[in-house]
DRENDO-1510 file (C-alpha; in Angstrom, 1 decimal, always signed):
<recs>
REC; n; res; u; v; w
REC; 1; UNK; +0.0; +0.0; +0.0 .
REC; 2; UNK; +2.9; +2.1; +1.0 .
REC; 3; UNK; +4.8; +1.3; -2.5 .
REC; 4; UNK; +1.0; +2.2; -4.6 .
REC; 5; UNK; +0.7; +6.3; -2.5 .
REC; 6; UNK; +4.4; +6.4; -3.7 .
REC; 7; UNK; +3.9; +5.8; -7.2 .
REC; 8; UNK; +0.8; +7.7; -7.4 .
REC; 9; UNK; +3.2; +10.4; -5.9 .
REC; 10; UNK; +5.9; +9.9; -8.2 .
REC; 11; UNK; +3.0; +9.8; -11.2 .
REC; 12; UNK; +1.8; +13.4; -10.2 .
REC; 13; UNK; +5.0; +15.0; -10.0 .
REC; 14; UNK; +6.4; +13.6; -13.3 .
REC; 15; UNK; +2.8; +15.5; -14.7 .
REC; 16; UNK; +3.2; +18.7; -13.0 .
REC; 17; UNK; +6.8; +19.0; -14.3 .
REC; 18; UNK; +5.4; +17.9; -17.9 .
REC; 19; UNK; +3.0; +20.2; -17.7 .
REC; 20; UNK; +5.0; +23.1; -16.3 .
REC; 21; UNK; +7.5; +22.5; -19.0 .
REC; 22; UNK; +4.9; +22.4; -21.7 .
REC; 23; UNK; +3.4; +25.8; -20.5 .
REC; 24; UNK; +6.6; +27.0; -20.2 .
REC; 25; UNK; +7.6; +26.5; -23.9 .
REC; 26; UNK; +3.9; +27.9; -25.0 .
REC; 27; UNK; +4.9; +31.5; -22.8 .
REC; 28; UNK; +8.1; +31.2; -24.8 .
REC; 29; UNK; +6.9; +31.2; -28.2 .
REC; 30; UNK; +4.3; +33.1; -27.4 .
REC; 31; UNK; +6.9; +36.2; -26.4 .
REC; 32; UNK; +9.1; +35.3; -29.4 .
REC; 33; UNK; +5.9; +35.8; -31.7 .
REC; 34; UNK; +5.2; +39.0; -29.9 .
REC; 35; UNK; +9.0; +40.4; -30.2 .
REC; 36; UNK; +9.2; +39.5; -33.3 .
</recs>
C-alpha cells in the first residue's frame, strides 16, 4: 500500500513537471511571436 501512494506520488509529480514544462515552452513562443 505504501509502494501504490508512492507511485501515485511519483505519477503526479512527473505530470506537474510535464505540464510546467509544456506551458513553459507555449509562454516562450508566445513572447518570441510578440518580439518579433
Amino acid at each position: 500500500m505504501l509502494s501504490e501512494a508512492a507511485l501515485n506520488a511519483i505519477s503526479i509529480v512527473r505530470y506537474s513537471l510535464t505540464f510546467c514544462g509544456q506551458s513553459e515552452s507555449l509562454l516562450e513562443s508566445f513572447s518570441f511571436n510578440l518580439l518579433n
